[in-house]
SELUMTOR-916363 format. One record per residue (C-alpha): residue in three letters; x, y, z. Coordinates in pm, whole numbers, padded with zeros to 5 digits, always signed. Example, Ala and Ser with C-alpha at 12.3 -4.5 7.8 and 13.67 -1.06 7.14 Angstrom:
// SELUMTOR-916363
ALA+01230-00450+00780
SER+01367-00106+00714
END
This chain:
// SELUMTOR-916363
UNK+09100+08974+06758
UNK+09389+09075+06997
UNK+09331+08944+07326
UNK+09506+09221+07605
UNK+09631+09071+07900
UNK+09554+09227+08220
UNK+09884+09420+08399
UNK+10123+09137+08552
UNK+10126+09317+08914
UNK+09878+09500+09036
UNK+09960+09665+09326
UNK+09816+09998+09465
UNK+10096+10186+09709
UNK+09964+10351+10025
UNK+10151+10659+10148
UNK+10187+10574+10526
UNK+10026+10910+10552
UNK+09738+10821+10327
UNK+09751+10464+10487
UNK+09702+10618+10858
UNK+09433+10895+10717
UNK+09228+10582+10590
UNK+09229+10342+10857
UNK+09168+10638+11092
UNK+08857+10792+10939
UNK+08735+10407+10892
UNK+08799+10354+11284
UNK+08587+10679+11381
UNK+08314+10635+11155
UNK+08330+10305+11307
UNK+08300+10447+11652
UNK+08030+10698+11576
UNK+07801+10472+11420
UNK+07801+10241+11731
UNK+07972+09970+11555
UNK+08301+10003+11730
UNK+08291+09870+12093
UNK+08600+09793+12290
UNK+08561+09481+12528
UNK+08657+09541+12902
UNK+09004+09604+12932
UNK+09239+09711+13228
UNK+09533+09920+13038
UNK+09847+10039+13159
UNK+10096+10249+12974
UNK+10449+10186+13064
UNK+10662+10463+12950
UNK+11057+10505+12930
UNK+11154+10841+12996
UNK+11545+10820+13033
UNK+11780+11022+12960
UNK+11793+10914+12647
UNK+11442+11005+12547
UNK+11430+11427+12443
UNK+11180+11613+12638
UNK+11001+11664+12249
UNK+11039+11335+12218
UNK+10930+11224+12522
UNK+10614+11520+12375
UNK+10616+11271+12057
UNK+10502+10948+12293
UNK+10238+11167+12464
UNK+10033+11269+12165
UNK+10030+10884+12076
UNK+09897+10754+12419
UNK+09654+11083+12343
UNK+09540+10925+11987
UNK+09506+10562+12152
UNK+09268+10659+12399
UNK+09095+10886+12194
UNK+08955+10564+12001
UNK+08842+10353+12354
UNK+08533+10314+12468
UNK+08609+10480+12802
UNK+08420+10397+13108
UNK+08396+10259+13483
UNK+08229+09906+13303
UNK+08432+09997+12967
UNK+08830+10083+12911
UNK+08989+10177+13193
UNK+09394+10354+13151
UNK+09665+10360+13374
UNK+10025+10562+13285
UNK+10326+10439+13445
UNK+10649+10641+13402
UNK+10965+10504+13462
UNK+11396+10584+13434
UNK+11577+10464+13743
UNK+11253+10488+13942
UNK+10893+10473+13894
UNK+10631+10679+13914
UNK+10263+10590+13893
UNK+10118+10897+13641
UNK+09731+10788+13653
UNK+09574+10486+13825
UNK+09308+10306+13691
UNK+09058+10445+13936
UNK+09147+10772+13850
UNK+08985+10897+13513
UNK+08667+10754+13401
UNK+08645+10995+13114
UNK+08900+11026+12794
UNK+08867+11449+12845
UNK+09054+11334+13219
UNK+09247+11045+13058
UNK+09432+11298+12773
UNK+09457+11603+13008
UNK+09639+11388+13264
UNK+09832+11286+13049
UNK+09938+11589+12830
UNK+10124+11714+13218
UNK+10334+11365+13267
UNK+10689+11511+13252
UNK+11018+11315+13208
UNK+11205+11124+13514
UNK+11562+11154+13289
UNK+11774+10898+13465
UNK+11862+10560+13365
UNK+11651+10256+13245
UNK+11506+10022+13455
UNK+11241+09835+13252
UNK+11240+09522+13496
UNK+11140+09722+13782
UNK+10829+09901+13603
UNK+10715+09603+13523
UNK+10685+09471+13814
UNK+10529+09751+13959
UNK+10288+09752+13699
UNK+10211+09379+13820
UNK+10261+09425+14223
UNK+10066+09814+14201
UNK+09923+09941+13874
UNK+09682+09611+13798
UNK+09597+09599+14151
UNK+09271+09629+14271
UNK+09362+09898+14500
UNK+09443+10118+14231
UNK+09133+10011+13986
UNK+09224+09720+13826
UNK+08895+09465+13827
UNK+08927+09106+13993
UNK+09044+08857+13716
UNK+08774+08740+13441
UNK+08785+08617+13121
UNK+08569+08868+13058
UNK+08846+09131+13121
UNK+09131+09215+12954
UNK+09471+09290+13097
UNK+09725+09485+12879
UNK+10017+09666+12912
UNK+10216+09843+12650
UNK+10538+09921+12724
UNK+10699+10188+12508
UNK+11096+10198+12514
UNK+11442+10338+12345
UNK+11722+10223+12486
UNK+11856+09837+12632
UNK+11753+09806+13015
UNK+11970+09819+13280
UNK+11797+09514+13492
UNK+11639+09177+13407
UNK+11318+09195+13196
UNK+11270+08827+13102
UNK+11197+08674+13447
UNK+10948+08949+13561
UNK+10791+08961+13212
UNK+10715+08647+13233
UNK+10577+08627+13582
UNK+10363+08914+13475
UNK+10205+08697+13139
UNK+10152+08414+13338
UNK+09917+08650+13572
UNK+09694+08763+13274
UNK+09850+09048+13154
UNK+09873+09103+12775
UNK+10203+09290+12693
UNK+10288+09472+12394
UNK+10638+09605+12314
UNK+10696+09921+12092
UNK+11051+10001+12037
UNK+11215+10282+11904
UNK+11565+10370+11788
UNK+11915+10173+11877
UNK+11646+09979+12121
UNK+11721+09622+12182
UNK+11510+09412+12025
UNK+11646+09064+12166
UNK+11493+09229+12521
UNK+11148+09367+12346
UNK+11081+09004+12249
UNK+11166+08860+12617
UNK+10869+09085+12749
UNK+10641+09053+12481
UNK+10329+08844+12458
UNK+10368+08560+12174
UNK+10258+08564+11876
UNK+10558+08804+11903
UNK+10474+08942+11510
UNK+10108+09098+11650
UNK+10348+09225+11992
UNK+10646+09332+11925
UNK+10685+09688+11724
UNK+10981+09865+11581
UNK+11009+10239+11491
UNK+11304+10440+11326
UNK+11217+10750+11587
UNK+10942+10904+11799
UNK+10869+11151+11555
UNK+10710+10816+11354
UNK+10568+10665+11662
UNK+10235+10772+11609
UNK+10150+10548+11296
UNK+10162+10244+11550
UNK+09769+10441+11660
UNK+09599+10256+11382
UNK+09723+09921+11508
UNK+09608+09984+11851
UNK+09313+10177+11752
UNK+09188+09847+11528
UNK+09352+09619+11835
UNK+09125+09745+12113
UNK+08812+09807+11838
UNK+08575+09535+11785
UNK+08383+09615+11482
UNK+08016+09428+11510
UNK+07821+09498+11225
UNK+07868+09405+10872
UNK+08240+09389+10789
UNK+08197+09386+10433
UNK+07958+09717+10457
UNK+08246+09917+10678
UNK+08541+09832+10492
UNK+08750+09648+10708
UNK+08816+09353+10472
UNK+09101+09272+10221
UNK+08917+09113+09961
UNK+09041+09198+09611
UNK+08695+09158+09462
UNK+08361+09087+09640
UNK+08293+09087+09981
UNK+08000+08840+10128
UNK+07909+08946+10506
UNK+07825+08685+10738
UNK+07758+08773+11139
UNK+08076+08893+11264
UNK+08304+08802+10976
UNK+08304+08792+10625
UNK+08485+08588+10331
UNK+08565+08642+09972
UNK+08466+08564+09650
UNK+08539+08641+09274
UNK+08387+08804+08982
UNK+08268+08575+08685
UNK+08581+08440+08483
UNK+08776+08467+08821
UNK+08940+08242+09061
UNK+08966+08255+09446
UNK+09349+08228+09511
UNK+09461+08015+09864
UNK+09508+08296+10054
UNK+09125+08351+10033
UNK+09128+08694+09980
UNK+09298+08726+09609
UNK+09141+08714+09226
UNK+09321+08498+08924
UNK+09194+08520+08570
UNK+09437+08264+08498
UNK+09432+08042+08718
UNK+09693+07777+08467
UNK+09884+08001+08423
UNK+10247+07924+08498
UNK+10489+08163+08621
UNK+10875+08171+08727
UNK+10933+08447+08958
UNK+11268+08568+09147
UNK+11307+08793+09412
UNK+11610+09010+09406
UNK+11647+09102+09789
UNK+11909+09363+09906
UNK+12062+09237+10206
UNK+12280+09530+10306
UNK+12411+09693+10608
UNK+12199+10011+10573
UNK+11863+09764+10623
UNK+11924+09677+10926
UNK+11856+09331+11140
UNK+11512+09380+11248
UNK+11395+09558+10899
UNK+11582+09211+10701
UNK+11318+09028+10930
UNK+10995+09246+10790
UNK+11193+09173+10420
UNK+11152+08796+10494
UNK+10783+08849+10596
UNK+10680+09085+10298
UNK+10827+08797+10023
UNK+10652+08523+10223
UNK+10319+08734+10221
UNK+10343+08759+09810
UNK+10400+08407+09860
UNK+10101+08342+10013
UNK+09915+08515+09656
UNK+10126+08316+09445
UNK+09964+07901+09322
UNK+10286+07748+09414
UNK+10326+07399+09276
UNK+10517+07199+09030
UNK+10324+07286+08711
UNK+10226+07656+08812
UNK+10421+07920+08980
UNK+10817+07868+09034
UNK+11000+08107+09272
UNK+11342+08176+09386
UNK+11536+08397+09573
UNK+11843+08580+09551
UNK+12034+08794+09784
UNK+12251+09098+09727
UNK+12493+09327+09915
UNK+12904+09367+09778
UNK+12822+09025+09656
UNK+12578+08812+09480
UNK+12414+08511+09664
UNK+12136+08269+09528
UNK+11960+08145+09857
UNK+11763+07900+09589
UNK+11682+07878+09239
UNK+11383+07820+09113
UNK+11165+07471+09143
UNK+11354+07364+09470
UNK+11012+07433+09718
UNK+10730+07373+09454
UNK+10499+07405+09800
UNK+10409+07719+09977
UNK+10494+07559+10341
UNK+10894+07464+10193
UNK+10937+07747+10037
UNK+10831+07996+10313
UNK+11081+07791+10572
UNK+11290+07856+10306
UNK+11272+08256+10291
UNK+11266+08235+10688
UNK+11613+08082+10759
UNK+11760+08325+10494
UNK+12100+08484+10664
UNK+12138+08864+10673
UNK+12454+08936+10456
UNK+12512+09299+10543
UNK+12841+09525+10390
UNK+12744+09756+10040
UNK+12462+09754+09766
UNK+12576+09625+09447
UNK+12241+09655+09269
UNK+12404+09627+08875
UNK+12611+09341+09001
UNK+12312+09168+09123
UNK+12084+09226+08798
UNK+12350+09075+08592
UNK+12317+08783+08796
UNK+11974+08768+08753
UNK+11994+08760+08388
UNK+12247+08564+08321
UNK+12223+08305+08589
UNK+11877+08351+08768
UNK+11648+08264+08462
UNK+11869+08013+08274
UNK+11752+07645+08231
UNK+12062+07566+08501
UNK+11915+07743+08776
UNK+11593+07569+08742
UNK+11405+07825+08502
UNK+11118+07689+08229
UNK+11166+07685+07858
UNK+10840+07905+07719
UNK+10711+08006+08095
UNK+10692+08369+08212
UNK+10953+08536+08391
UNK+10922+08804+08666
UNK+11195+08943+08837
UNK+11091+09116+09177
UNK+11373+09367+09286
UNK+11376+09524+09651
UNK+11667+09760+09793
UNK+11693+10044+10014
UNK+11938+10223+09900
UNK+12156+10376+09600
UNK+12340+10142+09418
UNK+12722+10161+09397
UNK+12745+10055+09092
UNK+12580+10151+08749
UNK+12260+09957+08681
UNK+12187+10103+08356
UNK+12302+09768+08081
UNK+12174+09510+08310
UNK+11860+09680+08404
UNK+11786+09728+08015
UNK+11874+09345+07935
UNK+11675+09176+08138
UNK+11400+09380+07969
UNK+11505+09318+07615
UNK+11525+08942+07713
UNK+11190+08980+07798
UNK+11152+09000+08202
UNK+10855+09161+08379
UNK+11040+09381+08643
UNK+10935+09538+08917
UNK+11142+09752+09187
UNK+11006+09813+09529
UNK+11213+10075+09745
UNK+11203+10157+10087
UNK+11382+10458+10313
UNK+11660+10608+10084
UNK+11565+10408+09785
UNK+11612+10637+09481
UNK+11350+10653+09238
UNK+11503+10750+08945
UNK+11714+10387+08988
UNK+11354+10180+09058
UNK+11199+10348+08746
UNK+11501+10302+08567
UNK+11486+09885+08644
UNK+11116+09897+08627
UNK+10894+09766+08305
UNK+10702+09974+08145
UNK+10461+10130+08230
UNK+10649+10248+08497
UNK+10386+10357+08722
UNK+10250+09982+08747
UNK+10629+09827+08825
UNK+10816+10034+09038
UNK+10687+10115+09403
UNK+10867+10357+09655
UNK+10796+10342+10083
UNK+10951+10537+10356
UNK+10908+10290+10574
UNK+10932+09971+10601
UNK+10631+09868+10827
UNK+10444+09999+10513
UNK+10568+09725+10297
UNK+10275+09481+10450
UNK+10049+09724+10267
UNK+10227+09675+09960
UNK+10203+09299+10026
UNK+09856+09304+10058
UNK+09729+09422+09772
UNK+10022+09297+09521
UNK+09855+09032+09279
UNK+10014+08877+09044
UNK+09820+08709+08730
UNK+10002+08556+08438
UNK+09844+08583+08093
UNK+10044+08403+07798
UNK+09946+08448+07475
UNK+09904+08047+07451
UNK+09812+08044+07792
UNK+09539+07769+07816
UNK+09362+08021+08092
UNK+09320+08292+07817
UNK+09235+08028+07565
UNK+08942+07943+07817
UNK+08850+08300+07834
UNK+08893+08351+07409
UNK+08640+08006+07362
UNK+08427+08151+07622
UNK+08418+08496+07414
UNK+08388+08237+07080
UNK+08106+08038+07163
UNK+07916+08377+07299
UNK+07957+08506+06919
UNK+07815+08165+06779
UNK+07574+08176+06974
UNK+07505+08533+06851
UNK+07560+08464+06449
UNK+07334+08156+06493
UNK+07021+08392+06662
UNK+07098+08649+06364
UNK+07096+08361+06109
UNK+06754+08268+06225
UNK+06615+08636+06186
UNK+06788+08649+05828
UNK+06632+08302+05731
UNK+06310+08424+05884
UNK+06334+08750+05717
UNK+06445+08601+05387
UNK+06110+08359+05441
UNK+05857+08656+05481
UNK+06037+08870+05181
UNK+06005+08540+04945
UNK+05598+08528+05051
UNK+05548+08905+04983
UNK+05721+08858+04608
UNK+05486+08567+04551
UNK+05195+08765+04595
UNK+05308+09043+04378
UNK+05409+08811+04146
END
């Protein structure tokens, strides 16, 4: 009996569409069911509206305060939601005191119109720290009990000194989030932000995208308190066990809880060497390279690093061809994730053929640290068309016997990621428009490595072995029985 190994990577890619219907629906059924309630918070807006920012664009940030407040618990002893606007100057839009209902809140807002000068993000946030979280215009005295946030939403580099007053405004309480959008600078968006800077700081390709960052505020400001495992909002691959106010993970029979807590391995000795393939060029940008680094460290985090199990390395591509490690150099999750960190951007063209051949000819031989006899998956990321052909190098890493898989992003073209993908293609080649969607593809990636000598499926074939036995062996008895009574009824014919 043929023993079929489950698919190498299983990984189920949300449409940010899909992605935002989901967690959307999840976060008002939430909400209507009472188990959504949003702690006292004082929260101010702080909106750029230079000249730089379209009056539809400046339309585009409106509907996504709208879609924020639409999921806060709104009240005098609940949420309550100032809008600051700034360019050169600043105008308060709606105090704290003002609306105590999200019908005021959304109407108010819907008639803020753009101040179309210049950009001077210092000076609204200090007013929002001298005026708009004053107690004179609503904001409640200072308790831990309270919440101060401000989320400031920008396009363009300021024209004043953000650090200083961003950080006199932290120190007073106030929570700040930074969403930027376009040519922003993102050096300044982490000077005002709140640390950890990965849950403050946001980056959006325009403001006609902007309002996919409402799920992340939405699920920021809700506090779901009932069963977590009942509503959905977990990530555990298999089973979900609910305890009050959390939750944590489990596996099926036959399975094993991964370190990251949340992941399933049927093979859990299985050993496995695995190299990324990461386009590094110009078209990705600086700040996307950085959500690259943190998508490979977060399949990382599924993968049972060590010296006997899984093996990774990495490999960077643009006109040229640059290992960043081979394989078995960090044999522990901490190295090897301070290793994908300090990776340097390399920028220029996208030599995707040229970097496949390196990958099969260097990547997986026994001098860049690959196994004799162990599993090999290649793990191939790029954002754009390749300007060379991929077509011989693409087909030889499969005939030598490589898992591949092809992840694209923005102007990724399919027809290359199927065309580098193993078959069947559907399960190894994933496309995204964006890259803040990658996480999603990070989170439910899983990779389990089934050899036909594996020891792991051995378990799993004794297991299946000694369930037959013990099957034959209760059939044996009922034939020897059987055979018993048949022998008795011929003796007394006889």
């Amino acid at each position: 009996m043929t023993l079929t190994p489950p698919p190498l990577l299983l990984v189920l890619m949300l449409a940010l569409t899909g992605a935002q219907a989901t967690v959307d629906r999840r976060t008002a059924a939430a909400m209507a069911a009472g188990l959504c309630k949003t702690r006292p918070t004082d929260l101010v807006f702080i909106v750029d509206s230079s000249r730089s920012v379209r009056p539809s664009e400046f339309e585009q940030v409106k509907v996504f305060l709208a879609k924020v407040i639409e999921g806060l618990d709104v009240g005098p002893n609940a949420t309550r939601v100032g809008v600051v606007n700034y360019a050169s100057r600043v105008k308060n839009e709606v105090s704290l005191k003002t609306h105590r209902t999200k019908a005021g809140l959304i109407k108010a807002v819907t008639k803020v119109e753009p101040l179309s000068t210049g950009t001077m993000t210092g000076l609204a946030i200090q007013f929002a720290l001298n005026v708009a979280f004053s107690e004179n215009e609503g904001a409640r005295a200072k308790s831990p009990d309270i919440s101060k946030v401000a989320i400031i939403v920008t396009d363009g580099r300021p024209q004043d000194n953000v650090k200083d007053v961003a950080q006199r405004a932290r120190d007073a309480g106030i929570e700040i989030f930074a969403i930027g959008v376009g040519r922003v600078d993102m050096s300044t968006l982490k000077q005002m932000a709140s640390e950890p800077l990965d849950d403050h700081v946001d980056y959006v390709e325009s403001y006609s995208v902007i309002e996919k960052l409402t799920k992340k505020f939405q699920e920021a400001f809700c506090a779901v308190m009932s069963d977590l495992c009942a509503t959905g909002d977990h990530d555990c691959e298999q089973v979900c066990l609910s305890s009050p106010g959390s939750y944590k993970c489990a596996c099926k029979e036959g399975f094993t809880l991964m370190d990251d807590g949340r992941s399933c391995s049927a093979c859990s000795n299985s050993a496995t060497d695995v190299v990324f393939l990461i386009d590094g060029s110009k078209s990705v940008r600086p700040e996307n390279f950085e959500l690259v680094k943190k998508w490979i460290n977060q399949i990382v985090d599924k993968l049972d690093v060590s010296d006997s199990k899984a093996h990774v390395g990495l490999v960077q591509y643009s006109s040229l061809v640059r290992q960043e490690f081979p394989l078995g150099r960090h044999n522990n999750k901490k190295d090897l994730k301070e290793a994908v960190k300090k990776m340097a951007y390399m920028e220029r063209g996208t030599m995707t053929g040229q970097a496949l051949r390196y990958l099969t000819d260097k990547s997986f031989s026994v001098g860049h640290g690959a196994r004799p006899g162990v599993s090999k998956v290649g793990i191939v990321f790029t954002d754009g068309r390749s300007q060379d052909y991929i077509g011989d190098a693409a087909k030889k890493a499969k005939e030598m016997g490589f898992k591949m898989y092809a992840v694209g992003v923005g102007n990724a073209v399919e027809d290359e990621l199927k065309e580098i993908a193993s078959e069947p293609k559907g399960e190894h080649y994933f496309y995204t428009a964006d890259f803040k969607a990658m996480t999603q593809i990070a989170k439910k990636l899983q990779i389990n490595i089934c050899q036909e000598d594996d020891p792991c499926e051995c378990d799993s074939l004794v297991k299946f072995q000694k369930k037959v036995e013990e099957a034959l062996q209760v059939l044996t008895k009922k034939i020897e029985n059987m055979s018993k009574r048949i022998a008795l009824l011929e003796n007394k014919i006889v």
